[in-house]
Residue, then its C-alpha position, 0 to 999 in steps of 0.5 A: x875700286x874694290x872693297x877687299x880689306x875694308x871693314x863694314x860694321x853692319x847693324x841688322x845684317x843676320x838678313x834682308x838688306x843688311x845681308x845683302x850689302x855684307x854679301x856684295x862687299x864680301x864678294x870683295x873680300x871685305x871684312x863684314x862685322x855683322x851687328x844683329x840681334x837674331x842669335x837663335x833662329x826665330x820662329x818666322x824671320x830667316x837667318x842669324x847672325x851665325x848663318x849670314x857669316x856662313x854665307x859671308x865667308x863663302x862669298x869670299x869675306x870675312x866675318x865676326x858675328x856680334x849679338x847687337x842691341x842698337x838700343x843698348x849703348x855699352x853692348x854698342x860701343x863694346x861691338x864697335x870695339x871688338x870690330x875694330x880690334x878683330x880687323x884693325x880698324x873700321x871703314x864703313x857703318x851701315x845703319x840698317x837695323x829698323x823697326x816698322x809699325x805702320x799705325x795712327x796715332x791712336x793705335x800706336x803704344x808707347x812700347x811700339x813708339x819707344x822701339x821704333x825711335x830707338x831703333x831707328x832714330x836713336x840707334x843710327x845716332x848711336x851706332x854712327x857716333x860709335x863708328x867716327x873715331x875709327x872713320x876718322x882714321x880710315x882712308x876712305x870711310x862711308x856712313x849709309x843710312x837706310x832711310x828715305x829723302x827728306x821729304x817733309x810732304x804731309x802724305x809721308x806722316x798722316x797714318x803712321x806718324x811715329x814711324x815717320x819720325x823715327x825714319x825720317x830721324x835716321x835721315x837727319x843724322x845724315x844731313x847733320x853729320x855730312x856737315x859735321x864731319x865734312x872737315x874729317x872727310x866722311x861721308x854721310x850719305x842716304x839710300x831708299x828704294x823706289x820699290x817694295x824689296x822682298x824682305x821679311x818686313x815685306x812678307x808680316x808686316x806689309x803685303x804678305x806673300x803676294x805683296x812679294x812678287x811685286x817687289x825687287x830683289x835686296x840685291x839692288x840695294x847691295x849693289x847701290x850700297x857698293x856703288x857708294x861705298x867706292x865713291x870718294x868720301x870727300x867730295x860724295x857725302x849727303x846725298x839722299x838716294x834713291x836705289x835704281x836712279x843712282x845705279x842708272x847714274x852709274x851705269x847700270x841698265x839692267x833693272x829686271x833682273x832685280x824683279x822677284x816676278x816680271x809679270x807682276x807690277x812693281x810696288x812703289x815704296x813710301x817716302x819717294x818724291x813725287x819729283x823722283x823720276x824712274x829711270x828709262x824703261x821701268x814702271x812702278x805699278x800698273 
């Protein structure tokens, strides 16, 4: 299957993951609505909304940049519609926009509780119920959530529990709605890398620059998301994913071309499963 002439409307897609799934579906031909907040160039994050749709339209895509404010529900909903209008429709929602503070209970404020559960949580809730009248008429439409397995093992919240919540939230939209909306035949599904993905959250907010070289590339999570996105709706909805098990599931063999640096041990990311085995051939740290 190919995505030529579907529509994504992609939260947080100016770059990273977000871009990363705009530009594979783009290769396709697909109309990408990129939904971000980044309009001027920040002083330490690359890309705006107007640079990805450059590269969107080079890779062979369509593009509509669109200011975005995931918290804001008119600014939402007036994007989901000018989306729809621009191209006729919408097939595809990526809730990827996310915000991350990774501070105990003590050190976290309110204002950062407050941004990370309207982001994460509330923003996909938003975003989604925005996206499902036009998904109701599309031929084969997919809801992605970046957000991890739900896996409610303590070791996942003690630390940063307010990013927790607001993460897992995402995750239960997914569980929610893939019933909800399972008559209506759109698929509600979760992807979460194994590893670290080289990623400005990766750089200032985690690991710096040494933390990036062991992580993957974001090219994996936009060839999982294709992956997904070509499964049928109907009978592939609530599933919680993890990047490099689904792909191997689906053919791929290939994991190191997705390494930032081979010589450098890969990074686990949180919230994997203790039960979710790697696929053959890749180690995660030493």
């Amino acid at each position: 299957m190919s995505l030529s002439g579907k529509t994504l409307f992609v939260t947080g897609a100016s770059r990273g993951i977000g871009l990363a799934i705009a530009l594979r579906a783009a290769r396709d031909g697909a109309n990408i609505a990129i939904a971000a907040k980044t309009a001027e160039p920040h002083k330490h994050l690359p890309g705006t909304i107007y640079t990805a749709a450059e590269e969107i339209e080079k890779a062979g895509g369509h593009a509509l940049p669109l200011i975005v404010d995931v918290r804001d529900d008119a600014n939402v909903l007036e994007a989901v519609e000018q989306a729809a209008a621009k191209f006729g429709g919408i097939d595809i929602c990526v809730n990827n926009a996310s915000a991350i503070s990774l501070t105990g209970t003590e050190a976290t404020d309110m204002k950062r509780y407050d941004l990370m559960n309207q982001i994460n949580a509330r923003g996909t809730f938003l975003t989604s119920k925005a996206c499902i009248p036009h998904l109701k008429r599309a031929a084969n439409p997919h809801v992605l959530m970046l957000s991890p397995p739900l896996d409610m093992a303590p070791r996942w919240f003690a630390g940063h529990v307010a990013y927790s919540m607001a993460k897992f939230g995402m995750s239960m939209c997914v569980l929610g709605m893939a019933e909800e909306y399972k008559a209506d035949g759109i698929a509600f599904n979760a992807l979460w890398p194994r590893t670290g993905i080289a990623t400005a959250a990766i750089r200032f907010a985690l690991a710096g620059d040494d933390g990036m070289k062991a992580c993957r590339t974001v090219e994996i999570m936009g060839d999982a998301a294709h992956a997904i996105f070509e499964k049928p709706a109907k009978s592939f909805s609530g599933n919680f994913l993890i990047d490099d098990s689904f792909l191997y599931a689906e053919g791929e063999r290939d994991f190191q071309k997705y390494r930032v640096d081979p010589n450098t041990p890969l990074m686990a990311d949180f919230f994997v499963p203790a039960d979710s085995v790697p696929p053959p051939g890749v180690v995660i740290g030493g």
